[in-house]
Every structure is written in structure tokens, then in C-alpha cells.
SETOR-208240 format. One record per residue: residue in three letters; x, y, z of N, C-alpha, C in turn. Coordinates in pm, whole numbers, padded with zeros to 5 digits, always signed. Layout:
SETOR-208240
alaXYZXYZXYZ...
***
This chain:
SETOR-208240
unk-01074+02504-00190-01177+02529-00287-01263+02644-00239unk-01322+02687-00321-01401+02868-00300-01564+02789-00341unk-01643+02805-00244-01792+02816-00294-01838+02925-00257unk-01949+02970-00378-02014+03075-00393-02161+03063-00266unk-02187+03099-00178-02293+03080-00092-02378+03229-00077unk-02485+03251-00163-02534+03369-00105-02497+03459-00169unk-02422+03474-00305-02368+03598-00377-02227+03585-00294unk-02204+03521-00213-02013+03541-00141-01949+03430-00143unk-01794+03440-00146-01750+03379-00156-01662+03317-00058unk-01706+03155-00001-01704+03074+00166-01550+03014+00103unk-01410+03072+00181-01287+02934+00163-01285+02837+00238unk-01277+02748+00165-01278+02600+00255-01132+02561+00253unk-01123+02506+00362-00994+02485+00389-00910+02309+00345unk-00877+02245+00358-00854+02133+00333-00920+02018+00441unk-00910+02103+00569-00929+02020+00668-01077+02041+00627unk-01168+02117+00603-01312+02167+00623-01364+02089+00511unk-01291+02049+00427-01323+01979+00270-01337+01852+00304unk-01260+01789+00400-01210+01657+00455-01307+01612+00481unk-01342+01665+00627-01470+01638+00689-01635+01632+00606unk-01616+01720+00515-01748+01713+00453-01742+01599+00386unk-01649+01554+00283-01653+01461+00229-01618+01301+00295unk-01590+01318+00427-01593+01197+00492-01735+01195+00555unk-01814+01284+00592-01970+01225+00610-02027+01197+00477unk-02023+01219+00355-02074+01168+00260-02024+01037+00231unk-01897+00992+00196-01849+00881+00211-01896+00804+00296unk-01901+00815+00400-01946+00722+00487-02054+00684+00486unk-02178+00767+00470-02319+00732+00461-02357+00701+00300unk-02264+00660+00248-02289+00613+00110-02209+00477+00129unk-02146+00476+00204-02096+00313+00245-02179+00255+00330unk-02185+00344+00404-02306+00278+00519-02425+00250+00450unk-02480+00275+00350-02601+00283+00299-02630+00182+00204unk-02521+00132+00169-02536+00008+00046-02573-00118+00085unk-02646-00263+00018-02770-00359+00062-02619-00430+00121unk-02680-00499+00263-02517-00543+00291-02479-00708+00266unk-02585-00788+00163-02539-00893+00107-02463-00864+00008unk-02458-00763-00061-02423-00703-00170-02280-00625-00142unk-02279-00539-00023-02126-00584+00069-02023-00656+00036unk-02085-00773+00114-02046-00915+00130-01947-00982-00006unk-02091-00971-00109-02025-01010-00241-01901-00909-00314unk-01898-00807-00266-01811-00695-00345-01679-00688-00220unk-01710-00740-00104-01591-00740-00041-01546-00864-00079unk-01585-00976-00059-01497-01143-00132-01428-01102-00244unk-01507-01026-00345-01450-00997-00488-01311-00923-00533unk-01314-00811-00374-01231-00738-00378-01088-00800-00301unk-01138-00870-00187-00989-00930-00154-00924-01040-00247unk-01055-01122-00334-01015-01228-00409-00908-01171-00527unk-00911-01046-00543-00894-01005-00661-00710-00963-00603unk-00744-00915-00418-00542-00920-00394-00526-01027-00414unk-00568-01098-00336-00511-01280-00316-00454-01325-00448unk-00492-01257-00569-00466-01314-00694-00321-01254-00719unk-00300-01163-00678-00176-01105-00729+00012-01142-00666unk+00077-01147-00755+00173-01194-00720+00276-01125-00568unk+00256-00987-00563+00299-00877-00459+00231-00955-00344unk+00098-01026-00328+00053-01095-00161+00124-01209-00208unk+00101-01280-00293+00158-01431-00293+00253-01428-00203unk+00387-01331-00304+00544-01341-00264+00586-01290-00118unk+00458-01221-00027+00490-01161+00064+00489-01259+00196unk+00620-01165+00243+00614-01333+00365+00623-01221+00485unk+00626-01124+00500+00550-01059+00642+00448-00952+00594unk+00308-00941+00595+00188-00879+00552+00145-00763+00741unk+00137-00662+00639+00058-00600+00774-00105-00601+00723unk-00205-00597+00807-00350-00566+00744-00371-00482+00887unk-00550-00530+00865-00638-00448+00950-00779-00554+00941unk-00815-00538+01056-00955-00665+01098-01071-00459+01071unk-01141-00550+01032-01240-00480+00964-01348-00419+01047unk-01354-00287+01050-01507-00248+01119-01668-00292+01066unk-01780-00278+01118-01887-00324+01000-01938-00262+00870unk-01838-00139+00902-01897-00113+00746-01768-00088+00663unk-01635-00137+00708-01565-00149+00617-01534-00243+00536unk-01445-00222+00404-01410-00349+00349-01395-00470+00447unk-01429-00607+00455-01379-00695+00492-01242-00736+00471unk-01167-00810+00553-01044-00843+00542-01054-00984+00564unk-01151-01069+00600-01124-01212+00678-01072-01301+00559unk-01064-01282+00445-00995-01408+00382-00860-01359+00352unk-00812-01225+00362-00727-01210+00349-00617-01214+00485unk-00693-01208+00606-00588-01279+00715-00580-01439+00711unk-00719-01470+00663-00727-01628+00696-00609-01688+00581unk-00575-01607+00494-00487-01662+00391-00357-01678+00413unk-00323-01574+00539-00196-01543+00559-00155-01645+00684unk-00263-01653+00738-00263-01771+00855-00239-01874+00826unk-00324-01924+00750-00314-02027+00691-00200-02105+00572unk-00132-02021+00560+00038-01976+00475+00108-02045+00553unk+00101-01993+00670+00250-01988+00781+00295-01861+00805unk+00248-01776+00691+00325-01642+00726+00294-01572+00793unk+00375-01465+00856+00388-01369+00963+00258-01239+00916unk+00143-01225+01019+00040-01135+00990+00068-01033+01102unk+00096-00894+01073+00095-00827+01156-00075-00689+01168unk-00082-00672+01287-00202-00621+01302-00179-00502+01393unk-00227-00385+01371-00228-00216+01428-00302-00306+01563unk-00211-00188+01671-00276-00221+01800-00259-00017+01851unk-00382+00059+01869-00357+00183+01869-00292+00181+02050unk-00215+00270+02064-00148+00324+02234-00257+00398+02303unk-00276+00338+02405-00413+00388+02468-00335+00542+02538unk-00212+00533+02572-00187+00663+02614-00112+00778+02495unk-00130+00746+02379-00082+00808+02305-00173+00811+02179unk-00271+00866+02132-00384+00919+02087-00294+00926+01927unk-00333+00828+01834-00242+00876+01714-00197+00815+01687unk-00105+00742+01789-00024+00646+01733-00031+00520+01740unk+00036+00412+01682-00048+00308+01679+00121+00222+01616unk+00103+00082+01724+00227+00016+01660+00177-00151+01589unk+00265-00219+01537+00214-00332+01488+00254-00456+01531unk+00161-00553+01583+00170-00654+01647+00184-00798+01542unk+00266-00915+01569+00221-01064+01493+00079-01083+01569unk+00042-01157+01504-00114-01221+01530-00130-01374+01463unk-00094-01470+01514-00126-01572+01523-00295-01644+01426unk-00360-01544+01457-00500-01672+01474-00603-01555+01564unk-00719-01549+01511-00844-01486+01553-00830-01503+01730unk-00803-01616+01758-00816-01655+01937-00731-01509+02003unk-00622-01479+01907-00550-01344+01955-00588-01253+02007unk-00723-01215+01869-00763-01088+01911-00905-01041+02020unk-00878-00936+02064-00976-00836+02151-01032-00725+02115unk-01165-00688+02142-01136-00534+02141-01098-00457+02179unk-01082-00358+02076-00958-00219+02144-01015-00104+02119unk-00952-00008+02090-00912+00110+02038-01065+00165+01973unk-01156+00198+01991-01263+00235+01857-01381+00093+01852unk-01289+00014+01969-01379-00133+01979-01334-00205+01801unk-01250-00194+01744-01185-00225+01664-01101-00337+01716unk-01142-00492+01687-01036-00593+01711-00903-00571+01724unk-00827-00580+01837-00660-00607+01873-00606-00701+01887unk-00465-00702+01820-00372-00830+01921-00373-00818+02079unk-00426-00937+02165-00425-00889+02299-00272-00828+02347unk-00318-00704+02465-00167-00671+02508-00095-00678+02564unk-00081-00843+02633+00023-00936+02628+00160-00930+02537unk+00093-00937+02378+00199-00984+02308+00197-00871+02293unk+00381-00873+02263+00516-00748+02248+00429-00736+02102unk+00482-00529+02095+00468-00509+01946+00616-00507+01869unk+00585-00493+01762+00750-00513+01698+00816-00376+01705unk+00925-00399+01731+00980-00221+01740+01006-00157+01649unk+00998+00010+01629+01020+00050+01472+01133+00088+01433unk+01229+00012+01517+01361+00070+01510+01458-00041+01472unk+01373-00149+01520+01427-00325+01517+01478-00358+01401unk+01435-00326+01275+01464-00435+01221+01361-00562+01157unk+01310-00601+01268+01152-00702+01242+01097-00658+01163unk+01067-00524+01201+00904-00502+01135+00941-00396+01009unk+00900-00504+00898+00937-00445+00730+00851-00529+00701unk+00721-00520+00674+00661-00578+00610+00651-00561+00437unk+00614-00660+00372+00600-00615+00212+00512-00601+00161unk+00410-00586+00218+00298-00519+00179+00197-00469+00323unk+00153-00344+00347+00054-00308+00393-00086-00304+00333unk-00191-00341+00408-00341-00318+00362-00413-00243+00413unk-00419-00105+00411-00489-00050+00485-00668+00044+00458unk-00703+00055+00544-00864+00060+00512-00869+00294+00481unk-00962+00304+00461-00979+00413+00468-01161+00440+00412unk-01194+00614+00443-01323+00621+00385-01331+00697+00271unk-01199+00709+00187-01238+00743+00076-01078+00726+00004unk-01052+00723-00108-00960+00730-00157-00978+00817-00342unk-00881+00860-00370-00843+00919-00533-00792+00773-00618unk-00775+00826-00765-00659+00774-00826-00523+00832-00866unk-00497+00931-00787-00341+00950-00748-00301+00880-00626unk-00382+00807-00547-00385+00740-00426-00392+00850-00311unk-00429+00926-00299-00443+00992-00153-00521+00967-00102unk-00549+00908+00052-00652+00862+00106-00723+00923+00228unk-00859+00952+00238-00904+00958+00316-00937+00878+00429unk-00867+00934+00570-00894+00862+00663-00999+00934+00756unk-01009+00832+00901-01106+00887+00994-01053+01017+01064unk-00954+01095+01007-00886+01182+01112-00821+01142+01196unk-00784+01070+01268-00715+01079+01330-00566+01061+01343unk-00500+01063+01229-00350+01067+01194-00263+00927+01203unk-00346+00781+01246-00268+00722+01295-00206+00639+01144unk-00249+00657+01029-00179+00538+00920-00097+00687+00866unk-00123+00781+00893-00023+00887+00799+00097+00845+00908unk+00110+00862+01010+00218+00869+01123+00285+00734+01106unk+00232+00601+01098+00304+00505+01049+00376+00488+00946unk+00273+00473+00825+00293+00548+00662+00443+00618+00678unk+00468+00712+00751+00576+00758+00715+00705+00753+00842unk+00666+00646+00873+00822+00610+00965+00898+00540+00876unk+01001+00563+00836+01144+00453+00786+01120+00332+00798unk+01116+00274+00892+01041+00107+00851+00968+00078+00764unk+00862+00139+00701+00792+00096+00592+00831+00180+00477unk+00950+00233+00472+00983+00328+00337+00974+00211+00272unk+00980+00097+00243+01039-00034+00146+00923-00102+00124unk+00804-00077+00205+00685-00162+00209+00522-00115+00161unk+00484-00133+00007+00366-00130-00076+00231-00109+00008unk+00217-00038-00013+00075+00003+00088-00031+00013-00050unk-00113-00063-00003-00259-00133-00068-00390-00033+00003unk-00443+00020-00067-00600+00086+00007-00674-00030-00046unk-00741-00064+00022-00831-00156+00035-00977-00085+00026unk-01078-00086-00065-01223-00021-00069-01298-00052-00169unk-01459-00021-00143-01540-00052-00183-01518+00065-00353unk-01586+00027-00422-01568+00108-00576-01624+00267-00527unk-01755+00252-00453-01791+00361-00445-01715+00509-00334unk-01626+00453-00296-01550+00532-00186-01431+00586-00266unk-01474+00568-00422-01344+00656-00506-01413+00769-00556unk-01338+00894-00515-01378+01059-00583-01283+01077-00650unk-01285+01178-00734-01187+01214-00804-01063+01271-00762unk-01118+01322-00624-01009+01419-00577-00973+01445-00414unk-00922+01335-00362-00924+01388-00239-00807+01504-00175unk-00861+01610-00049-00812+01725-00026-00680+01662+00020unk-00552+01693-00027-00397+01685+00041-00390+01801+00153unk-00277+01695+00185-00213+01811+00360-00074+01752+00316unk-00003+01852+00398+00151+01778+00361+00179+01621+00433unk+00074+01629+00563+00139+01513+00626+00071+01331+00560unk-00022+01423+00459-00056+01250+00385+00032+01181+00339unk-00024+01045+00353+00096+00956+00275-00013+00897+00214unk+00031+00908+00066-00052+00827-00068-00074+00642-00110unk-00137+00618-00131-00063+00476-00136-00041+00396-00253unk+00011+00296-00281+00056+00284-00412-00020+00232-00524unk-00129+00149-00456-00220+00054-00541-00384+00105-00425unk-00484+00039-00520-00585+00053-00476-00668-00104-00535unk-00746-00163-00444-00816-00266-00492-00961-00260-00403unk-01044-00294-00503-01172-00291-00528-01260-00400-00575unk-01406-00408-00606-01471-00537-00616-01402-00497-00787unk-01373-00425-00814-01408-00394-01000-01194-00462-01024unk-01116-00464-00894-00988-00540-00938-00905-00444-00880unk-00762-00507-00892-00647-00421-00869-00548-00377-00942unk-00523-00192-00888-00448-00133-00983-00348-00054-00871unk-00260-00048-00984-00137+00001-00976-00159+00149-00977unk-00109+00240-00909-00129+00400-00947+00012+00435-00973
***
């Protein structure tokens, strides 16, 4: 995009677009009353939980929630409480980026990690991406902004595009998970984004 600054004309680059609009995002998430949060995050997972794509899914990947992101706790507690297989991002402390996916049992599992972002402790094996195991049928993943073509804004650091597009999850529905207000019209593409298929919100879930 071209802004006019001063009678001249400033190119912004995609990456330079990114960043601006992830400090606004953020401090407009960060900024909202946080009982009001609360109620628009229940609303918003209540509203997956309703749909037949989590019902039918019998290995789920998610994400345990930072404090100012969407919440996720009824949507692991659901999967726990299933029987079914919950898998959870555990980032590689020596490999900056990448990030593999662990089963997770039960809250007693997890630690902090990565960003101080809850982990499966790293004890337990992650699943390999070459195995076989790990095909989950639906991913949930968080971000700080998303479109309705689904392109999502993340924190930078590449680690759900780099998953996003390994062969193991070519087969597996990736869900953005967010608050209503973290939708713009337009977020900046790079080739290495991966879009996602649905988006759900306190206002419900849609299909893109």
C-alpha cells in the first residue's frame, strides 16, 4: 500500500503493514472490559462445540490461551472429557519457529514454555510429522487478527504458517479462533501464509 505523508509518497511493504496493524490489534484486544472477554470467549467456543466438524473429530489439535487471547478452556475440557485425543503446540527451544504437537492428557500435563505460554511437559514424545499419528481433523488456532478470505495475522514469528503447511495437516480444517473485533477487512499476504478455512467468534461460526 502507498501513503501519501508530507506531499510524498511512503511504500509500505507487507511486512511494514503487518506490524502496524498487529500493534493496533492488539491494543484493541488488550483494551476491551475483561468480564466482557470472558462472556464473548464462552460464546465463541460454545458456538464450535456446537458444530458437527468438533463433534465428529476424534484427534483435535488446539492451543491453551495467553491472557489476552481467545480462551480455549472449554474447548480442551470438552475434548478431555470425550476420551479424545487433544494435541497441543510445544515450540523447539533450539529451533526458533518451529514448533511440534504433543497428546495432552489433562491440565496436570502442562508447564510453562515457550513465550511462558502453557506446554505439554517435555517428557512426553511429540508425534512425528512423518508418522502417520499426527492428522488431526480439526486445528484451532489463535492469532491477532484475521480477514474474511481467512488470512491470518500472527505474532511473527512463522511457527503456525510452518506447520499449516507440512503434509500432515494437508487433510486437517484449521479454525481461527477470535474475538469479533480482531476482524479487518484485509489482512497483508506473503506467499508463505497459510489461510484458514473457518473463523469463529462470539457473533458464531463461518465457513469461508
Amino acid at each position: 500500500a502507498k501513503l501519501s505523508e508530507g506531499g510524498r509518497c511512503v511504500e509500505h511493504t507487507a511486512m511494514e503493514e503487518k506490524t502496524r496493524l498487529r500493534g493496533a490489534l492488539s491494543a484493541r484486544r488488550a483494551g476491551q472490559d475483561r468480564a466482557l472477554a470472558v462472556r464473548r470467549a464462552g460464546a465463541a467456543q460454545r458456538a464450535l462445540l456446537a458444530q458437527p466438524l468438533w463433534r465428529e473429530a476424534r484427534q483435535v489439535a488446539a492451543y491453551v490461551a495467553l491472557p489476552d487471547e481467545m480462551d480455549t478452556a472449554l474447548l480442551l475440557e470438552d475434548v478431555w472429557g470425550s476420551g479424545r485425543e487433544l494435541l497441543l503446540p510445544r515450540c523447539r527451544k533450539d529451533q526458533p519457529g518451529y514448533m511440534d504437537f504433543v497428546p495432552c492428557a489433562g491440565s496436570r500435563e502442562l508447564v510453562p514454555g515457550t513465550f511462558r505460554v502453557p506446554e505439554p511437559l517435555p517428557e512426553i514424545p511429540a508425534l512425528s510429522w512423518g508418522g502417520g499419528r499426527l492428522a488431526p481433523d480439526i486445528i484451532v488456532v489463535p492469532g491477532v487478527g484475521f480477514d474474511r478470505r481467512g488470512r491470518r495475522l500472527g505474532y511473527g514469528g512463522g511457527y503456525y504458517d510452518r506447520a499449516l503447511a507440512h503434509p500432515a495437516l494437508a487433510r486437517t480444517v484449521v479454525v481461527g479462533l477470535a474475538f469479533a473485533l480482531q476482524l479487518v477487512e484485509a489482512v497483508p499476504a506473503e506467499a508463505w501464509d497459510r489461510p484458514v478455512h473457518a473463523l469463529c467468534t462470539e457473533e458464531g461460526f463461518t465457513w469461508l
